[in-house]
C-alpha positions in Angstrom: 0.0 0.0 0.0 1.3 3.6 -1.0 1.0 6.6 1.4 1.6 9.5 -0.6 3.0 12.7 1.9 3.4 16.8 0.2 7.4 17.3 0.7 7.8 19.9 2.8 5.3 19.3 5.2 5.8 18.1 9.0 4.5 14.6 8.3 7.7 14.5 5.4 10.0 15.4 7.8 9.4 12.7 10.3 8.7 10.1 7.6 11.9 11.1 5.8 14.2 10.3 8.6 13.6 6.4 8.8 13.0 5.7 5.5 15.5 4.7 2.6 14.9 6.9 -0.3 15.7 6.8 -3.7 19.0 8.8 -3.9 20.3 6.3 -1.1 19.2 2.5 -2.5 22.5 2.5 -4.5 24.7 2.7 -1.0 22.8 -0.2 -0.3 23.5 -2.6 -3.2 26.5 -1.4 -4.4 27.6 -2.6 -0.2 25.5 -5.7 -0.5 25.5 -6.9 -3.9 28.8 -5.9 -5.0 29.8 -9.1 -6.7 26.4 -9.4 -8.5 27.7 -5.8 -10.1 31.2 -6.6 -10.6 29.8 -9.8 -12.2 27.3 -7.6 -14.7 30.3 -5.7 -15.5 30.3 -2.9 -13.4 33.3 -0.6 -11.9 32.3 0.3 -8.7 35.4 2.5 -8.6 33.9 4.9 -11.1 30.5 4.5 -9.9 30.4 5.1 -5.9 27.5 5.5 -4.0 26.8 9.3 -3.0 26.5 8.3 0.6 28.4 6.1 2.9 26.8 2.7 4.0 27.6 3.8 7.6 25.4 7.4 7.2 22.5 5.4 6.3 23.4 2.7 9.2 23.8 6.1 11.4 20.3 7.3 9.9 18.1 4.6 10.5 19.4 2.8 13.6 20.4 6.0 15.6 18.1 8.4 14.0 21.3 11.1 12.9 20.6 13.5 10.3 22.6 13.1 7.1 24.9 16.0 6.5 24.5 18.2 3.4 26.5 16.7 0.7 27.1 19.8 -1.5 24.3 22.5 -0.3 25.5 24.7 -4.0 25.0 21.6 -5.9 21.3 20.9 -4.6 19.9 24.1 -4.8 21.4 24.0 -8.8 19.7 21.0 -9.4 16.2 21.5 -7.4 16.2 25.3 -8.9 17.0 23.9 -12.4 13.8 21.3 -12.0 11.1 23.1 -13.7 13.1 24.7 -16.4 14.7 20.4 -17.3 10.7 19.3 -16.5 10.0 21.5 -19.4 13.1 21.4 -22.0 12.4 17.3 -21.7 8.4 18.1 -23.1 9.7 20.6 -25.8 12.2 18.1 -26.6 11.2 16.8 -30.7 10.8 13.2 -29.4 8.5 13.6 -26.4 6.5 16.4 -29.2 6.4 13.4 -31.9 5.1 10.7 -29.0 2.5 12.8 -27.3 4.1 12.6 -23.7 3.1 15.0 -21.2 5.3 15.6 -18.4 3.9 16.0 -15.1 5.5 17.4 -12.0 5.1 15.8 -8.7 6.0 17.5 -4.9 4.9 13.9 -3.4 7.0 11.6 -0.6 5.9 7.9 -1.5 6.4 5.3 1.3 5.2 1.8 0.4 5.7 -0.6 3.2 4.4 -3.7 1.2 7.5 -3.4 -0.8 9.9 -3.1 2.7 9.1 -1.3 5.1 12.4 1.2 4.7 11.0 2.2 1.3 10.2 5.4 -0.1 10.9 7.9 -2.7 10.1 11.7 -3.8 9.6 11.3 -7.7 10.0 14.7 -9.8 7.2 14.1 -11.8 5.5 11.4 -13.9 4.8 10.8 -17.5 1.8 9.6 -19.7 1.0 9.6 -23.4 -2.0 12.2 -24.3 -3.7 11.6 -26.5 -3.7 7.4 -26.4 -1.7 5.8 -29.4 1.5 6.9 -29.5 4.5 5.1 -28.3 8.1 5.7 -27.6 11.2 2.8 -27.7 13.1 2.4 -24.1 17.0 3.1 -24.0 18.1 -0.3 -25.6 15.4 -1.0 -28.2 14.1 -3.9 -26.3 10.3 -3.1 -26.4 7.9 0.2 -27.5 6.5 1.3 -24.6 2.9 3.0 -25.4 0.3 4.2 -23.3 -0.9 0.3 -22.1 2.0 0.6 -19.9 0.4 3.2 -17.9 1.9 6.3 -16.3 5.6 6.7 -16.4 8.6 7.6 -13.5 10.4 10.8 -14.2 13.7 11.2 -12.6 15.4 14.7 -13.0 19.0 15.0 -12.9 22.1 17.7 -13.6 25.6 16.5 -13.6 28.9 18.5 -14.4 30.5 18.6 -18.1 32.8 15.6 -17.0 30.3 12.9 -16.1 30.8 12.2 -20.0 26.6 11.6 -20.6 26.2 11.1 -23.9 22.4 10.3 -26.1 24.0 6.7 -27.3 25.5 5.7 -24.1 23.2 4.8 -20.8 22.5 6.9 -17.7 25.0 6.5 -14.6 24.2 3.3 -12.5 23.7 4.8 -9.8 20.6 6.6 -11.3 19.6 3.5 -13.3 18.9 2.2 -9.9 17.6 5.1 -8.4 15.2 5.4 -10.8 14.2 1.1 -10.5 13.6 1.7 -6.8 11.1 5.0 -8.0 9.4 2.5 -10.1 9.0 -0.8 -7.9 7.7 1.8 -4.8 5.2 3.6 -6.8 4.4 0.2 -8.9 4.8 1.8 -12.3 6.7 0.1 -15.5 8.3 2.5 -16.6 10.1 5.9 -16.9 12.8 8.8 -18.4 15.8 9.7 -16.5 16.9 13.5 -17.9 20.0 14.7 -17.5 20.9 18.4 -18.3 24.7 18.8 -18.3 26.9 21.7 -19.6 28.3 21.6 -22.9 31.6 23.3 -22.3 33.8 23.1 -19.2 33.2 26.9 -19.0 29.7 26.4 -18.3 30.1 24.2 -15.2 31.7 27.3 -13.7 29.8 28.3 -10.4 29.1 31.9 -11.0 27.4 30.7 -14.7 25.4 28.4 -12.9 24.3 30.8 -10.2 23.7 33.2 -13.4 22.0 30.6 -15.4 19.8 29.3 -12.2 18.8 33.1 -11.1 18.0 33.7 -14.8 15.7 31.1 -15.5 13.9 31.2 -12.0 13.1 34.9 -12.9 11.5 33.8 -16.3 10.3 30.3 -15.0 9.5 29.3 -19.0 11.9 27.6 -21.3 9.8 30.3 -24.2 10.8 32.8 -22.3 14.4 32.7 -22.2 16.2 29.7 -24.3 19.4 31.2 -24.0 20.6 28.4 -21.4 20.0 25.6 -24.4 22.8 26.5 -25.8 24.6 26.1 -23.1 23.6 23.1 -21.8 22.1 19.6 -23.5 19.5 17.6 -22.3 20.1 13.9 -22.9 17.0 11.7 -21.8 17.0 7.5 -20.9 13.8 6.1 -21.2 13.8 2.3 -19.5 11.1 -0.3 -18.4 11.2 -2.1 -15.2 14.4 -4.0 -15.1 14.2 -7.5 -13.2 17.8 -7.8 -12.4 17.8 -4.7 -11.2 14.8 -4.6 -9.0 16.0 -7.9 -7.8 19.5 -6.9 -6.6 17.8 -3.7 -4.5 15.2 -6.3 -3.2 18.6 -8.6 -1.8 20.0 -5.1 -0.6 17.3 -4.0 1.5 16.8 -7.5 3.4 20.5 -7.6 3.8 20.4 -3.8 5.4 17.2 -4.8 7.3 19.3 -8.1 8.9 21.9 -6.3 10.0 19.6 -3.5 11.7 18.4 -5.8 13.5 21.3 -7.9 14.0 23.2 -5.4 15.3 21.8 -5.6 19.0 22.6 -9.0 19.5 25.9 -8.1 17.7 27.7 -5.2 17.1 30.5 -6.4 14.4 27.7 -6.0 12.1 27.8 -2.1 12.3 29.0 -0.9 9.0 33.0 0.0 8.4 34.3 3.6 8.2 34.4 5.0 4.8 37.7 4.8 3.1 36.8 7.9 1.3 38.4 11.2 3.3 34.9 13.1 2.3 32.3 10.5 3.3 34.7 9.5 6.6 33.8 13.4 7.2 30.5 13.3 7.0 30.3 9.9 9.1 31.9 12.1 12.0 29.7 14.7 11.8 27.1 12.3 12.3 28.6 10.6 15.1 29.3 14.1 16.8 25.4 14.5 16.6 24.7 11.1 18.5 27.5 11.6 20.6 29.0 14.5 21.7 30.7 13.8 24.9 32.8 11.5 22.8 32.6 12.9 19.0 32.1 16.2 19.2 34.4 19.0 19.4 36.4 19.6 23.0 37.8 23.0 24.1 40.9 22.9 25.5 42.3 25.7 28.0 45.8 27.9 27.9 47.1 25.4 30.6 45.9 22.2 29.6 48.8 20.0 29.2 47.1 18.2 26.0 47.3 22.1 24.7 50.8 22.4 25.5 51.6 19.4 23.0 49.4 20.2 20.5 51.4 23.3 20.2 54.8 21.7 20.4 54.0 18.9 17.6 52.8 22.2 15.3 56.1 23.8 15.4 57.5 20.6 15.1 55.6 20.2 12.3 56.7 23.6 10.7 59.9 23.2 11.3 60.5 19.7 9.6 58.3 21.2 6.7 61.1 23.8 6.0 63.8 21.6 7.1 62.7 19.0 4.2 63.1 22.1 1.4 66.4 23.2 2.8 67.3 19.2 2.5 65.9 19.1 -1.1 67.6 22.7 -2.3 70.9 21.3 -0.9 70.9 17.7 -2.3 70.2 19.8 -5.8 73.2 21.9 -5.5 75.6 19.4 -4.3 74.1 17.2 -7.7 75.2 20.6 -9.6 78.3 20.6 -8.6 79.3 17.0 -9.0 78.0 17.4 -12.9 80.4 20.6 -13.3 83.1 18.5 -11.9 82.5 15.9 -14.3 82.9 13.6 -11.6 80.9 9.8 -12.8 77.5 9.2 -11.5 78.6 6.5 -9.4 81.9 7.6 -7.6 82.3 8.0 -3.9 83.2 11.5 -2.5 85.0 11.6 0.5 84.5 15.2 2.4 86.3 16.1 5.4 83.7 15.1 7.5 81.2 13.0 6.2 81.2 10.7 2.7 78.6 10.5 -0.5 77.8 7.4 -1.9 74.7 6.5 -4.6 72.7 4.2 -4.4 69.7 3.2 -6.5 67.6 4.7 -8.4 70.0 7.6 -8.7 69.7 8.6 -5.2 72.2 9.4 -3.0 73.4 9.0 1.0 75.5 10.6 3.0 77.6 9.2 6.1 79.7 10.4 8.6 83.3 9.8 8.9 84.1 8.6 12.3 87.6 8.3 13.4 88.0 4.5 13.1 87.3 3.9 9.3 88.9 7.6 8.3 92.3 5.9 7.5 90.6 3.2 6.1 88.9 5.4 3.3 91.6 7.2 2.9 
């Protein structure tokens, strides 16, 4: 059963915080299922999650809010919603098929499908009038208006993401937009992507230009000056089995170790190896527990103050000590060229010796008084 909430209400809020949407059911699989991906083909390397498997954990156990990922990219992409929403129903194809595009402000929870599932679709599509048809992404079937109303997923992504019209959406939003379709039981939908097409464009004082420009207007006949700037590439896909089925596994998986984990704690989630998502896993922890996580004040005469001071000027002072040590190994190198002196001779000073060793690096030792006559 779908219960369909108006984002931005109260009743959002709460519901938001202990459910999995969307954005987040890739963290999920791509942590549970990663050998059914690698298996299909995948890099998970090039396609990581946007959160960490531990925020989610955080999220839903503990009840931590999840930190702000980029707050400039998200209001780029919610402002730029409408004016994509529209491009993608100007666009030639959706003109020649009869689709009308629909925006949506709902929060969908369906606890038949698991009872961590929800999703906020950006609008929905259906063919008016009846008869007309469109093919999906791979040319597998013609999907026409039997199918039924459509998902439509609403992206912008920077000029190196690479999108291109012959080449698929990003996984990540393939299964974003599967989870849309299995919680709102539809069979299929469009993911549109609107990305720059010069690297000038992607520029964050155009985009805050672009974005203040077109909310001003609020109609793509009003001001088109932004499609030259930017294309709109659109992946129209049906319900995808394998897919569905992998974020089915990944759910029950997340859902075991929920519950698992108050019998037994090894099954909370690893740190991030990732410097940004370890950051944001901290922040979240510093929320839960402060005492412990949070951020500690220390005094003038606080021993623990005293050292933290020390090991900076420490610190500073081996930093300029190791450019001192590269500017003189560099001169000495000079001057052994200008003597013409071979690579791999042995310099005896009057206090300390220069041998080289490999790689075309060099050591320097001192002469002590027992192997001086020796050398010599």
């Amino acid at each position: 059963m779908q219960n369909k909430i108006l984002q931005g209400s109260e009743e959002w809020k709460a519901a938001r915080k202990s459910k999995i949407g969307a954005s987040e059911v890739f963290t999920l699989v791509a942590h549970y299922c990663r050998k059914e991906l690698e298996a299909m083909g995948f890099d998970l390397v090039k396609e990581r999650p946007f959160r960490t498997i531990q925020e989610l954990f955080l999220k839903i156990k503990f009840g931590a809010e999840l930190s702000e990922i980029d707050p400039a990219f998200a209001e780029f992409g919610n402002g730029m919603e409408e004016y994509i929403a529209e491009r993608l129903y100007h666009h030639p194809d959706m003109q020649e098929a009869e689709i009308c595009v629909i925006r949506s402000k709902e929060f969908i929870t369906n606890e038949n499908l698991h009872p961590l599932a929800a999703c906020s679709p950006d609008g929905y599509l259906s063919f008016d009038p009846a008869g007309c048809s469109i093919p999906d992404f791979d040319k597998t079937c013609q999907i026409d208006d039997n199918w039924g109303r459509g998902a439509l997923e609403i992206k912008t992504s920077n000029f190196f993401a690479g999108f291109t019209a012959d080449q698929g959406a990003k996984l990540q939003y393939i299964f974003q937009h599967q989870f849309q379709m299995m919680v709102m039981d539809l069979k299929w939908g469009i993911i549109a992507v609107l990305m720059p097409k010069e690297k000038e464009f992607d520029d964050p004082f155009f985009k805050g230009r672009a974005l203040e420009n077109i909310l001003i207007t609020q109609s793509l006949k009003k001001d088109s000056r932004y499609s030259a700037c930017y294309d709109l590439h659109y992946y129209t896909y049906p319900r995808l089995i394998a897919f569905q089925a992998l974020i089915l596994k990944a759910l029950k998986c997340f859902q075991d170790d929920l519950e698992g984990y108050d019998v037994d704690e090894s099954r909370f989630p690893r740190n991030s190896e990732d410097l940004v998502g370890l950051q944001r896993e901290k922040k979240m922890w510093a929320q839960l527990w402060p005492d412990h996580y949070g951020i500690r004040q220390l005094v003038e005469n606080d021993d623990l103050n005293k050292l933290f001071n020390d090991r900076y000027q420490a610190q500073v002072e081996m930093m300029f000590a190791e450019q001192n040590f590269e500017l003189l190994t560099n001169q000495i190198l000079q001057k052994v060229k200008q003597a013409g002196l071979d690579k791999y001779c042995e310099i005896l000073g009057t206090e300390n010796r220069m041998s080289w060793i490999k790689n075309g690096q060099i050591r320097f030792y001192k002469i002590n008084e027992k192997n001086r006559g020796k050398n010599a």
